[in-house]
Each structure stands twice: as structure tokens, then as C-alpha cells.
C-alpha positions as CSV (number, residue, x, y, z in Angstrom):
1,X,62.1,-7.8,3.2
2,X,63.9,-5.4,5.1
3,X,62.0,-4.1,9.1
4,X,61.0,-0.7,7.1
5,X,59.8,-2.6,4.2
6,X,57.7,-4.6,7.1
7,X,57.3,-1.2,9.4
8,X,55.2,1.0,5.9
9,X,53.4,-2.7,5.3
10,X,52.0,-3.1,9.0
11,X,51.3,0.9,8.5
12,X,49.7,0.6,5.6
13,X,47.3,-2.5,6.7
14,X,46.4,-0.3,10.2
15,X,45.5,3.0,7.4
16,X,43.4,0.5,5.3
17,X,41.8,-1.3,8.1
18,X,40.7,2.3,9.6
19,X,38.9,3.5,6.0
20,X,36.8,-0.3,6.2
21,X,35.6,0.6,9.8
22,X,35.0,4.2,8.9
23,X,33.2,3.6,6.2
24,X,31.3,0.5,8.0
25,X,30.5,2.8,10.6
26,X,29.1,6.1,8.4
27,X,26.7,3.7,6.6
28,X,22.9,4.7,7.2
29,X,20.9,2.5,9.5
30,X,17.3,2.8,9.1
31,X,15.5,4.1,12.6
32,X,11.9,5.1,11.9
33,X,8.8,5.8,9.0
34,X,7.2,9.6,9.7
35,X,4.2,10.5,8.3
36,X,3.3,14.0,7.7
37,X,0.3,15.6,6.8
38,X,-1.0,18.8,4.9
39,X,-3.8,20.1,3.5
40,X,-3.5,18.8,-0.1
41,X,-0.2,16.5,0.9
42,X,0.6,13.5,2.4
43,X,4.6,12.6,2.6
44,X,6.0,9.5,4.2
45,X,9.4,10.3,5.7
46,X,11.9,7.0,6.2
47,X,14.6,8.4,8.5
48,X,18.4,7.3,9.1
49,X,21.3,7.9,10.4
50,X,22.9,9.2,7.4
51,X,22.1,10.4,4.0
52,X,21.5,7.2,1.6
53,X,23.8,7.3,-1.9
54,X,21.0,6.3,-4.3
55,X,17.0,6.4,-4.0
56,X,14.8,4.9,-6.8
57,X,11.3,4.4,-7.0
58,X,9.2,1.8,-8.9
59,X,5.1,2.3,-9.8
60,X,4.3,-1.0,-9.1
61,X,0.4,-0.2,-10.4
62,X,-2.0,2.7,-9.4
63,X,-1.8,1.4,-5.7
64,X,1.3,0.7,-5.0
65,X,4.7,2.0,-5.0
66,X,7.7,0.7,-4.4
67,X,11.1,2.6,-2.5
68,X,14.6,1.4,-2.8
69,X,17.4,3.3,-1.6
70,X,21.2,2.0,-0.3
71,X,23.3,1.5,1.3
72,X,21.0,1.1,4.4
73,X,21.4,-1.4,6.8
74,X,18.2,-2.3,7.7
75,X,16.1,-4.7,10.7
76,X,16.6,-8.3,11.0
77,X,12.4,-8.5,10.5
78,X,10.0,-7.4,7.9
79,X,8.0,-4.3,9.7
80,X,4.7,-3.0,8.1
81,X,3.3,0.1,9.6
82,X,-0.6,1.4,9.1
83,X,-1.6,5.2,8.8
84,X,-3.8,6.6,11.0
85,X,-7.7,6.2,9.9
86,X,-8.6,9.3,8.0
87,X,-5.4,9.9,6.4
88,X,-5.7,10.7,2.4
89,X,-3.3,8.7,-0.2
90,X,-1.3,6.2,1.9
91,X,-3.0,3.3,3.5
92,X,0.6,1.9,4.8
93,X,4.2,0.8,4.2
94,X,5.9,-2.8,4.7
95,X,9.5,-3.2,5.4
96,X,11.9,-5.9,3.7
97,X,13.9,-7.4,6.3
98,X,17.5,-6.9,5.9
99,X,20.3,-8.7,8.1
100,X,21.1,-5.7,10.6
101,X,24.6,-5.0,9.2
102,X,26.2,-3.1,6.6
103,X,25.6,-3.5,2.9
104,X,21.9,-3.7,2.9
105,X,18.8,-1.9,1.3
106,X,16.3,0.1,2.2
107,X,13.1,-1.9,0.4
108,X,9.5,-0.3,1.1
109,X,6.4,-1.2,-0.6
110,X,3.4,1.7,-0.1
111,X,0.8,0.7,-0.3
112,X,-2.4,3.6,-1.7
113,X,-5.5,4.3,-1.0
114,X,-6.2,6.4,-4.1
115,X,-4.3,7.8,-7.4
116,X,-1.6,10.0,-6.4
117,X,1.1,11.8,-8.0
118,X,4.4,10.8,-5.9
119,X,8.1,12.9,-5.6
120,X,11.4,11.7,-3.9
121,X,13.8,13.8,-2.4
122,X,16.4,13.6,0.2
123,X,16.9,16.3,3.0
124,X,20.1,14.9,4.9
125,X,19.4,12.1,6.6
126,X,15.2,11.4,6.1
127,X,14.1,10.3,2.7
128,X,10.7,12.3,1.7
129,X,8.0,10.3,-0.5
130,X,5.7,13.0,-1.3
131,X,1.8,12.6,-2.3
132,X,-0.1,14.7,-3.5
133,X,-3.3,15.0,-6.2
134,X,-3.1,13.6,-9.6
135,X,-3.7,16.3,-12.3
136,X,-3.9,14.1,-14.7
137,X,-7.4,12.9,-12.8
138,X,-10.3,13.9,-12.4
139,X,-12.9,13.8,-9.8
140,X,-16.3,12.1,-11.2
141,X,-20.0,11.0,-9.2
142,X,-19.6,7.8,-8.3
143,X,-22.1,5.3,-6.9
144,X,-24.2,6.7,-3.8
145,X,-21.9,5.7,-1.0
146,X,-22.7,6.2,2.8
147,X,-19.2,8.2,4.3
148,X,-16.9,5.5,5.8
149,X,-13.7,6.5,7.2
150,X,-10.4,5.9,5.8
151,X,-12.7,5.3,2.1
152,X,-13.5,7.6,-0.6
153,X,-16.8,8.3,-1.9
154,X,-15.9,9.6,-5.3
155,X,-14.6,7.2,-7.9
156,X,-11.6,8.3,-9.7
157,X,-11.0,8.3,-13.8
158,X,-8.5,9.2,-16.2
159,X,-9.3,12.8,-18.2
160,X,-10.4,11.9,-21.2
161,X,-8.8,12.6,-24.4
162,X,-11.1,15.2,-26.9
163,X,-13.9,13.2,-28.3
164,X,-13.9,11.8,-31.5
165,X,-16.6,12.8,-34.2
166,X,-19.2,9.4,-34.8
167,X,-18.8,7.7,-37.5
168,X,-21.4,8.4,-40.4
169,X,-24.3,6.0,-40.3
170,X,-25.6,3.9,-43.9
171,X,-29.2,3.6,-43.9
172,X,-30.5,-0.1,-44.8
173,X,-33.1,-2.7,-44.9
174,X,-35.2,-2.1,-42.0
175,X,-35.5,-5.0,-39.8
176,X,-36.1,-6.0,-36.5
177,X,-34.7,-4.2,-33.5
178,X,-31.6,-6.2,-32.2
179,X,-32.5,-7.7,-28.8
180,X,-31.4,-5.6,-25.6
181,X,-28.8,-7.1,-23.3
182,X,-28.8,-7.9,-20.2
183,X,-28.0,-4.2,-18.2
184,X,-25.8,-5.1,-14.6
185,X,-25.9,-2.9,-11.7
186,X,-22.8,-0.5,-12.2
187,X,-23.3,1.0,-8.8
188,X,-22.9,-2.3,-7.1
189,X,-20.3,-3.6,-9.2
190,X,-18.6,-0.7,-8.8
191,X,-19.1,-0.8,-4.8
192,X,-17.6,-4.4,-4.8
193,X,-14.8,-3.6,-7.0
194,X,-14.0,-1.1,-4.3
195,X,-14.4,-3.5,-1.8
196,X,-12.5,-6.4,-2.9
197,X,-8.8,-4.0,-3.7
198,X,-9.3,-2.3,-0.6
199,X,-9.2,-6.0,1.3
200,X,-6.5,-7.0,-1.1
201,X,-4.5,-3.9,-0.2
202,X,-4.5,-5.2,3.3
203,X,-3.9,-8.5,3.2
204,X,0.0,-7.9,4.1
205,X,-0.8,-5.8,6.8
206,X,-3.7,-8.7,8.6
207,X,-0.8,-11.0,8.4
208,X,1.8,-8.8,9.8
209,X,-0.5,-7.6,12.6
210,X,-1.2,-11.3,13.6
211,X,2.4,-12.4,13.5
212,X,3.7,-9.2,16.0
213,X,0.1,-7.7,17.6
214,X,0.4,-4.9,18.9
215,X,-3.4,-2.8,19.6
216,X,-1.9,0.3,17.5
217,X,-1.5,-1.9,14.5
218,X,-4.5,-4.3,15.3
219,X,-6.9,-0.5,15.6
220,X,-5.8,0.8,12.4
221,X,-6.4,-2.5,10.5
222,X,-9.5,-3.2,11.9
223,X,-10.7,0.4,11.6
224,X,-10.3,0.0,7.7
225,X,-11.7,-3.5,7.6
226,X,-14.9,-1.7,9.5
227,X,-14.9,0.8,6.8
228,X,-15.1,-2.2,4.1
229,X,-17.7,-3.9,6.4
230,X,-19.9,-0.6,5.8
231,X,-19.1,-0.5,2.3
232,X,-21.0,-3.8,1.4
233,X,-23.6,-3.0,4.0
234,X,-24.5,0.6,2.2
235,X,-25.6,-1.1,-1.2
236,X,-29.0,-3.1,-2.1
237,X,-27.7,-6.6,-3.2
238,X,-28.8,-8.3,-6.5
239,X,-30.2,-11.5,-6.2
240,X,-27.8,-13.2,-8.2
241,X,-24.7,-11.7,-6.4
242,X,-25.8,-12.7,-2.8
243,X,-24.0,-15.8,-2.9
244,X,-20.9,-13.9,-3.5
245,X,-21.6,-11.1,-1.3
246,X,-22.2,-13.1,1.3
247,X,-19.2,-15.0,1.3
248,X,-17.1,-11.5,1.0
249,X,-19.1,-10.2,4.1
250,X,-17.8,-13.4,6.1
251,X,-14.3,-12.6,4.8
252,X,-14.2,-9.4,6.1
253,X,-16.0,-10.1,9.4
254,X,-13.2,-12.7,9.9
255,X,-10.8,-10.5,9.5
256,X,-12.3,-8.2,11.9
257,X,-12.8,-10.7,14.7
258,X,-8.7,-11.6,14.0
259,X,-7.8,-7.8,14.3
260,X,-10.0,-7.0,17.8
261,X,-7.5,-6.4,20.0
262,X,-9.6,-8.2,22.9
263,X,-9.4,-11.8,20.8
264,X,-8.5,-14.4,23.0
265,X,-8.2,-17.5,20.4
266,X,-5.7,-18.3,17.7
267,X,-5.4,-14.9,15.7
268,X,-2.7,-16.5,13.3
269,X,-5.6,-19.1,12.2
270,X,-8.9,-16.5,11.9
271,X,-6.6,-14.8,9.8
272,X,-5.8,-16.9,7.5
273,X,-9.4,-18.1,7.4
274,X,-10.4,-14.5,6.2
275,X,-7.9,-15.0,3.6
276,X,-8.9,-17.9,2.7
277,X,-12.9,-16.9,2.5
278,X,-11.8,-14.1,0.6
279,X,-10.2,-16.0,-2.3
280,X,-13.4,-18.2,-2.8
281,X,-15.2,-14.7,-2.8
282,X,-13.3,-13.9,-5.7
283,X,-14.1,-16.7,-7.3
């Protein structure tokens, strides 16, 4: 090979190796989660140093959702972050952990506090999750609640498709009226119910709060596990639900204790003893 067969190769490798560290260098790195609040909309704003080339998002059920979007590098650690008590739609948002360099994704789960119609769109560098009411719902009484923050007090349905016409009744026989079953409590069942997904919804945050405590993070959780704890206090308990009431209640007061920012013993373990109360409460 002649010297300027070697001279345009050496060139060549320098141009090449200057694209790879260009291109390194303009991929997004994630910096922060926003939250912004309106009247009748809640977005979540994930912002970067750079405008992302793809964002998808996943319905994982009715409360949560999941974001993707890339090429972002993102933290070494998982980060979960809590909105503030009061806030409509989002409860919070954990992190993925990513490996701090290039070629990484930006992975959020959101975590709901109600039905919610969601839109994606990307203005430059911040990536907007938008939340607002779901049409296709509507609002219905639900049981009599007392007002706890950061929890509704309505219960939400799907609208109802027209009715159909009954079907035509055949006279017969007369005979004895069938025997009435047993009627449950739907206002209770339906307190618990609410009860039990709202702890479920925070389980990752309890454990991500006890691994890296900090008292923002350990207020906010706390403040919602207060609003449960008044939850199963506003309702008259049936006598064969106490046993599982009960062991709920001492769930959630564990978890409590574990998020008080003044707690002095081993948060890691009264955690995980909610947890584990909680799953025999299921049970």
C-alpha cells in the first residue's frame, strides 16, 4: 500500500471515529420527571438533553401505564418519584435503571390513581404524558366515603351500552318462592376493594422510599397510606370481615410507622413486614 493509500485510510478512520463520538455525545440523557397541573389535566413531563427518536406507550391495566422511549441513557439506579398529596390521575412514576451510558432506554411505569385518558407528545427535548378525563366514563354515587386526601369519593364505571329489552316470561306451575341469598355489604366491599389497590399501587414506592429515604418521598407515601388508614376507618365492619379487616388495618399501620420520617429502627424490615401483613390480608 502506497503512503497515500495509508494517508486517505488514517483520514478516513479519524472522519469515522468523529461521527461515533458525535453521535455518542448528541444521545439524550435523562435529567428530571415534571409534573404539571391544570384544571382538568395532569401531564408528567420526563425531560432530556435531546429529543428522544421513538416514544411508545403500553396500558398496562386501568392503573397503570407504561413509557418507553430511546435512545436515552439513563441512571445507574431505579428512581421512583411520588406526586404531591391532592394531585388528580397520577399517584407516581418508577424509573428502570439503565447503565449511565449511551444506548439505553427510557423505561417508566405510572402508576394511576383513577381512569384516565392518556396522550404522548414530544416538544424538543421533554417528553409530555398527558392526563386528562375519560369520556368514555362516567361519574356514579358510590359508597358514603368521609373526604381523604389524595382518594376519590366517587366510584368510577364504564357507560353502559343501551339496555336490552327483558326477555318474555312463561307462566307455570306455581310453587314455592326460591330461597333468598345471602345479600353482602356492597358498600364495604366496595370500600375495601378500594383499599386493598390503592396499597397495592404503592407497594413499589414503600420499598423504594426505604431503600433511598429521603422525608419528601417518605411525606408523600405516608400521606397516602394515611388516606387508606381513613378509608377503612370510615366504614362499619361486618362481623365476619373483622378478621380480615383487622389484619389489613395492621398492614397499613406498618407501613405507616416505616414511612415516618422520625423512625429510628430498621425501616427496610417494618416494610417488608407491611408487605408481608398485607398478602395474608388478601388472603
Amino acid at each position: 500500500m502506497t503512503s497515500r493509500s495509508l494517508f486517505r485510510a488514517a483520514i478516513l478512520v479519524l472522519i469515522t471515529n468523529a461521527f461515533g463520538a458525535l453521535a455518542h455525545a448528541a444521545e439524550p440523557r435523562f435529567q428530571n420527571v415534571a409534573l404539571l397541573a391544570a384544571r382538568d389535566r395532569v401531564s408528567l413531563v420526563f425531560e432530556l438533553t435531546g429529543e428522544p427518536r421513538d416514544v411508545a406507550t403500553r396500558r398496562v391495566s386501568a392503573a397503570v401505564l407504561e413509557l418507553d422511549a430511546g435512545p436515552v441513557a439513563m441512571p445507574a439506579r431505579p428512581t421512583s418519584f411520588m406526586a404531591p398529596p391532592g394531585t388528580r390521575f397520577v399517584m407516581g412514576v418508577s424509573l428502570q435503571s439503565g447503565n449511565g451510558v449511551a444506548g439505553g432506554r427510557l423505561k417508566a411505569r405510572i402508576t394511576l390513581l383513577e381512569r384516565a385518558r392518556s396522550e404522548v407528545r414530544i416538544v424538543g427535548r421533554r417528553v409530555y404524558v398527558d392526563f386528562s378525563p375519560d369520556p368514555a366514563l362516567t361519574m356514579v354515587e358510590g359508597p358514603a366515603l368521609s373526604r381523604v386526601e389524595g382518594l376519590p369519593t366517587t366510584a368510577l364505571t364504564e357507560r353502559a351500552g343501551p339496555a336490552r329489552p327483558a326477555a318474555p316470561t312463561v307462566a307455570g306451575p306455581a310453587g314455592p318462592p326460591p330461597a333468598a341469598a345471602p345479600v353482602a355489604n356492597p358498600a364495604y366491599r366496595a370500600t375495601m376493594q378500594t383499599a386493598i389497590e390503592r396499597f397495592e399501587q404503592l407497594k413499589p414506592f414503600i420499598l423504594s422510599a426505604t431503600t433511598s429515604p429521603s422525608e419528601p418521598v417518605l411525606k408523600a407515601v405516608g400521606s397516602t397510606l394515611a388516606g387508606i388508614q381513613g378509608l377503612l376507618a370510615s366504614v362499619d365492619v361486618p362481623t365476619d370481615s373483622r378478621q380480615a379487616h383487622d389484619a389489613l388495618s395492621s398492614a397499613v399501620a406498618a407501613a405507616v410507622t416505616a414511612m415516618n420520617p422520625t423512625f429510628t429502627g430498621d425501616r427496610a424490615a417494618q416494610a417488608r413486614q407491611a408487605l408481608s401483613l398485607f398478602e395474608q390480608a388478601k388472603n
